[in-house]
N, CA, C and O of each residue as an XYZ file, in Angstrom:
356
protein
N     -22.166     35.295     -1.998
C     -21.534     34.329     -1.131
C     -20.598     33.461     -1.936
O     -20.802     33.035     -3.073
N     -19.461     33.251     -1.115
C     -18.401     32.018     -2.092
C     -18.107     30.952     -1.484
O     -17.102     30.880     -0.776
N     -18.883     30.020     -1.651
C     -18.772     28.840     -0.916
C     -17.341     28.257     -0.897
O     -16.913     27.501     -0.025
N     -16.671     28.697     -1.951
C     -15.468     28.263     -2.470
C     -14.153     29.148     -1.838
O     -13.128     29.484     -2.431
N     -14.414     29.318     -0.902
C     -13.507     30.848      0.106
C     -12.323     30.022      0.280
O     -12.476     28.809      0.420
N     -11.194     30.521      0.287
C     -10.487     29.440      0.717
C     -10.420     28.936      2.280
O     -10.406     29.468      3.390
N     -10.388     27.609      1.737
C     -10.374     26.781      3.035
C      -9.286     26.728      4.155
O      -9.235     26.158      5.244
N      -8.410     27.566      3.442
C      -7.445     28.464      4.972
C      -7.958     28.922      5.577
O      -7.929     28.596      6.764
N      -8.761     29.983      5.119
C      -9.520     31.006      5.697
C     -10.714     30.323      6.599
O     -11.375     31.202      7.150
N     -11.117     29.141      6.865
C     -11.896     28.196      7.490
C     -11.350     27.412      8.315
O     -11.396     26.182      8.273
N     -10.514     28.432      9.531
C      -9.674     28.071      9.974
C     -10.270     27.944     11.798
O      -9.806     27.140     12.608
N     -11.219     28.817     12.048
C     -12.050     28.680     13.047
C     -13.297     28.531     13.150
O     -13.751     28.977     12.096
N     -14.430     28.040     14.014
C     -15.473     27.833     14.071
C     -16.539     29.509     13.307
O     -17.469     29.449     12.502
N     -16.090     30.459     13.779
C     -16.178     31.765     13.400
C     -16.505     31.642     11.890
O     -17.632     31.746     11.406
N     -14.957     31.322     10.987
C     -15.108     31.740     10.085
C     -16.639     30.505      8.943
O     -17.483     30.775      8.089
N     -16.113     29.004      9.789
C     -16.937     28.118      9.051
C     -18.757     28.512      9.466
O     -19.702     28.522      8.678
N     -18.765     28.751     10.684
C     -20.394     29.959     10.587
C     -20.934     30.656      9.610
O     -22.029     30.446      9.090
N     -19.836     31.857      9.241
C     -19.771     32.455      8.510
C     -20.450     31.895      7.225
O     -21.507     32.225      6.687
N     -19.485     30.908      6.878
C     -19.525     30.421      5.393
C     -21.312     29.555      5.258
O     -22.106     29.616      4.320
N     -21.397     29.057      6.151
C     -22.516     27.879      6.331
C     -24.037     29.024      6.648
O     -25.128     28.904      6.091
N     -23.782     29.730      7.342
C     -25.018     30.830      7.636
C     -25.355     31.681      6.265
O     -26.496     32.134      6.169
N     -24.324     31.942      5.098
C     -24.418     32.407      4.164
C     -25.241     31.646      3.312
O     -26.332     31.982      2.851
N     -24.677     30.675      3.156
C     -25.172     29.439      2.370
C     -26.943     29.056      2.962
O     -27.981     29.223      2.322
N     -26.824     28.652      4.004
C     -28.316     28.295      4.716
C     -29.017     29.933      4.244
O     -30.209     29.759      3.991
N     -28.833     30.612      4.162
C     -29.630     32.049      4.329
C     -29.698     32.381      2.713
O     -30.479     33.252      2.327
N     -28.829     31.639      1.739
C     -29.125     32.169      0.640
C     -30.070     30.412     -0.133
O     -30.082     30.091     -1.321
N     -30.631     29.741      0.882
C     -31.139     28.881      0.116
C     -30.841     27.550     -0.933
O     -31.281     26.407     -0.806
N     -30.135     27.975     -1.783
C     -30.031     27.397     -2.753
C     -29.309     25.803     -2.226
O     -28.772     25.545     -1.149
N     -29.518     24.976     -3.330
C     -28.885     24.046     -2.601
C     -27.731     23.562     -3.180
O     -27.165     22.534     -2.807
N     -27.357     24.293     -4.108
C     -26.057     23.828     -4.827
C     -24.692     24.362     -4.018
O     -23.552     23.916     -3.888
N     -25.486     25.688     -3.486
C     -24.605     26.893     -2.564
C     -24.581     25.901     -1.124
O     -23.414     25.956     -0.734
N     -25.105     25.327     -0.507
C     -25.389     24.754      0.346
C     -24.218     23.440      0.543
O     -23.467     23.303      1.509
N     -24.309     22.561     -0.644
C     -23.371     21.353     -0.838
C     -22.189     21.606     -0.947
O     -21.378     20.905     -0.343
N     -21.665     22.937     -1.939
C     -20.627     23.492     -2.155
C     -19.971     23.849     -0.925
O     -18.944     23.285     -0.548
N     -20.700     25.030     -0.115
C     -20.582     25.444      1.690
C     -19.903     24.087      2.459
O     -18.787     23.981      2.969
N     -20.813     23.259      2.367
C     -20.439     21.541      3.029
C     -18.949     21.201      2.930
O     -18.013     21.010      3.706
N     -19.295     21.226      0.851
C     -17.671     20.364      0.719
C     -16.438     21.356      1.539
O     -15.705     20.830      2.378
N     -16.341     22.535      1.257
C     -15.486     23.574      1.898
C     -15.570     23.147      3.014
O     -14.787     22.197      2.995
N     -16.071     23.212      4.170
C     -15.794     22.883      5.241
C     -15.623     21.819      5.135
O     -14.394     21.854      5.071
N     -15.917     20.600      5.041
C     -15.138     18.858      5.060
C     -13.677     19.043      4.715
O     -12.972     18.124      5.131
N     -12.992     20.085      4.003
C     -11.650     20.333      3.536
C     -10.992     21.594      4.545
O      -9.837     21.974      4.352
N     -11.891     22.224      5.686
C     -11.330     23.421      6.512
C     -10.478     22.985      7.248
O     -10.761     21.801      7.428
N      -9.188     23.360      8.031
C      -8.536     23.135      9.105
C      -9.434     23.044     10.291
O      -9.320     22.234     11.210
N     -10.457     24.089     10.146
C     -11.215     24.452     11.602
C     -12.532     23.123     11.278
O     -13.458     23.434     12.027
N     -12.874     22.021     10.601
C     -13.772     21.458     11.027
C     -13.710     20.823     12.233
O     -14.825     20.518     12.654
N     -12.643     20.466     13.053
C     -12.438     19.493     14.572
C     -13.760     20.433     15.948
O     -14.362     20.096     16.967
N     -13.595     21.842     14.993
C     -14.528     22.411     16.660
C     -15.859     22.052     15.842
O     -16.863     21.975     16.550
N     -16.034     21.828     14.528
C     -17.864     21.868     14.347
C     -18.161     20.688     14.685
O     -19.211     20.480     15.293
N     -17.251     19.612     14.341
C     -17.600     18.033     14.754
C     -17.631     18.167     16.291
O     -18.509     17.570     16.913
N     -16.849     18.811     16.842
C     -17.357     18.129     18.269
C     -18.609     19.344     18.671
O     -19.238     19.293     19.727
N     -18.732     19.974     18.050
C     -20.427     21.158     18.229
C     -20.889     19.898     18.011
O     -21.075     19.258     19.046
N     -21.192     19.208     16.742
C     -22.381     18.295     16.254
C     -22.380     16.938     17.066
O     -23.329     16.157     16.993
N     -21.045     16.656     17.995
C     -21.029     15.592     18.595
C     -20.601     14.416     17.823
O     -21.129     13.346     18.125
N     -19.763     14.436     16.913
C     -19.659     13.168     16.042
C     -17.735     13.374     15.565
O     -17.136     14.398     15.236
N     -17.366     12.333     15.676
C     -16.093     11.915     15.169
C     -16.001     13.062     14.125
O     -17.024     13.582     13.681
N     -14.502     13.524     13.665
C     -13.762     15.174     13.371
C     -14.028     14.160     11.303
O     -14.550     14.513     10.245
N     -13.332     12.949     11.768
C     -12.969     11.772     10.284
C     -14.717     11.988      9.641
O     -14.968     12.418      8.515
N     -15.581     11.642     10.495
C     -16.892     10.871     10.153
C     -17.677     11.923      9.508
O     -18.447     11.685      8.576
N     -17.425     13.442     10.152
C     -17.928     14.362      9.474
C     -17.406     14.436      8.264
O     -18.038     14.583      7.219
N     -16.466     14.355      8.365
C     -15.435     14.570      7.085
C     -16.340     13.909      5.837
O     -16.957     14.340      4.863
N     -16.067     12.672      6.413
C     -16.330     11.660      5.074
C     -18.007     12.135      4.340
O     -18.265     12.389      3.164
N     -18.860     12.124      5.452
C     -20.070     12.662      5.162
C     -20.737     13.832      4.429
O     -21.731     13.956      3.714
N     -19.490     14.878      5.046
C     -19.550     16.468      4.213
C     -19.386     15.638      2.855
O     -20.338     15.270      2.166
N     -17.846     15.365      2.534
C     -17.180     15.036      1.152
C     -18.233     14.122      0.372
O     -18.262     14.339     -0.840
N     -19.114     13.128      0.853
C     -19.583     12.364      0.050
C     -21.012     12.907     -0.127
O     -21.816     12.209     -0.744
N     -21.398     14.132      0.383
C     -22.444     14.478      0.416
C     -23.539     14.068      0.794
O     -24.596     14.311      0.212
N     -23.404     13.303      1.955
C     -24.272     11.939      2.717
C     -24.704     12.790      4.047
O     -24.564     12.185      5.109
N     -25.107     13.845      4.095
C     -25.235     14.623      4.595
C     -27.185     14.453      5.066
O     -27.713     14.940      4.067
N     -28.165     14.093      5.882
C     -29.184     13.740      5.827
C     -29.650     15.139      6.352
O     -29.019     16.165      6.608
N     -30.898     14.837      6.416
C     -31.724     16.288      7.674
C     -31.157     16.344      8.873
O     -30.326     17.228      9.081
N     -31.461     15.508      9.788
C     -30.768     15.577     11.104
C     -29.244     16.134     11.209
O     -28.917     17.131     11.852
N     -28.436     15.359     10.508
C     -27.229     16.085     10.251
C     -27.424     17.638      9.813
O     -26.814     18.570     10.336
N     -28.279     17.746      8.873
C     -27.664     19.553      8.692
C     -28.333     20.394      9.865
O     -28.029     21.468     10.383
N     -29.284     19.556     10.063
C     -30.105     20.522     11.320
C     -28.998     20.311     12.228
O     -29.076     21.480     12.604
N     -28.207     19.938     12.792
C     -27.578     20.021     13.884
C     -26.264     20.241     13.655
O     -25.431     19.824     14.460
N     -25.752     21.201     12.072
C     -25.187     21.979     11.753
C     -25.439     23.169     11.913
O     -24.706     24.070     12.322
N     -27.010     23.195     11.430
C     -27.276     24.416     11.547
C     -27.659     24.835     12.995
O     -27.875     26.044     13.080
N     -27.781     24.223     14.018
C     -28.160     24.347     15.401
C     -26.662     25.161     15.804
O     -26.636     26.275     16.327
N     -25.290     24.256     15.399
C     -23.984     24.514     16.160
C     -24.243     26.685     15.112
O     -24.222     27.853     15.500
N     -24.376     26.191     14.211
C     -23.749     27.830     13.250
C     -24.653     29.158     13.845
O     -24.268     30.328     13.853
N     -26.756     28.326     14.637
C     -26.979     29.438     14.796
C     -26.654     30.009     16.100
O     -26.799     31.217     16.290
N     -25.933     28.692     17.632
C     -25.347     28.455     18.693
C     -24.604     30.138     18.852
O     -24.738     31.216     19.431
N     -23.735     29.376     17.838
C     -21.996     29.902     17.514
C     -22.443     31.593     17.621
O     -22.158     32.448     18.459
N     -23.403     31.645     16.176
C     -23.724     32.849     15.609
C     -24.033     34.393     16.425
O     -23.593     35.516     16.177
N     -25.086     33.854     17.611
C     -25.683     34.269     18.256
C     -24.842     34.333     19.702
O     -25.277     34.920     20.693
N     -24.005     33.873     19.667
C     -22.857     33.993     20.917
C     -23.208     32.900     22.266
O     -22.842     33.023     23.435
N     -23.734     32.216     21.876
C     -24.547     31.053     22.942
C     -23.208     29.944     22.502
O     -23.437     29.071     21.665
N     -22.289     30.024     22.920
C     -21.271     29.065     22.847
C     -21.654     28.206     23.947
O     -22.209     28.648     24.953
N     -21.344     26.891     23.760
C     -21.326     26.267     25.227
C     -19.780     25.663     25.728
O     -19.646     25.158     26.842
C-alpha cells in the first residue's frame, strides 16, 4: 500500500476509499496517519467531509494536524466501508 499515492489521483470518494481501506486493513498506524495526511491534501476530500458530516476546512485541519480522535476515524471508516460496499446514500 502507498499511502503516499499521489494526491491527484485522490480525486474522488472512490479513489480516497481505496487509499483509507488499504491503510485500515493493513493495520499499522504509521500507514494509517500517512493514509490521513494524503487525503487532508486530496482534491476529492469535500465528498468524505460531507460523508462524515463536518465542515470540508475542519477535516482538513484535523487530518493535517493529526487530531484525528476514535469517533472521528470510526466515522471515516463507517463513510469508506458505506462507499466500499456500494451503500452510498
Amino acid at each position: 500500500m502507498s499511502a503516499t499515492r499521489n494526491q491527484g489521483g485522490l480525486d474522488s470518494l472512490d479513489a480516497i476509499a481505496d487509499l483509507l481501506a488499504d491503510a485500515f486493513e493493513d493495520g499499522d498506524g504509521a500507514a494509517i496517519s500517512a493514509a490521513m495526511k494524503a487525503v487532508a491534501a486530496a482534491p476529492g476530500l469535500g465528498e468524505l467531509a460531507a460523508g462524515v458530516g463536518m465542515p470540508r476546512e475542519e477535516l482538513q485541519a484535523a487530518l493535517m494536524a493529526e487530531e484525528f480522535n476514535l469517533d472521528l476515524t470510526l466515522e471515516i471508516m463507517k463513510v469508506v466501508d458505506l462507499h466500499m460496499s456500494g451503500g452510498r446514500a
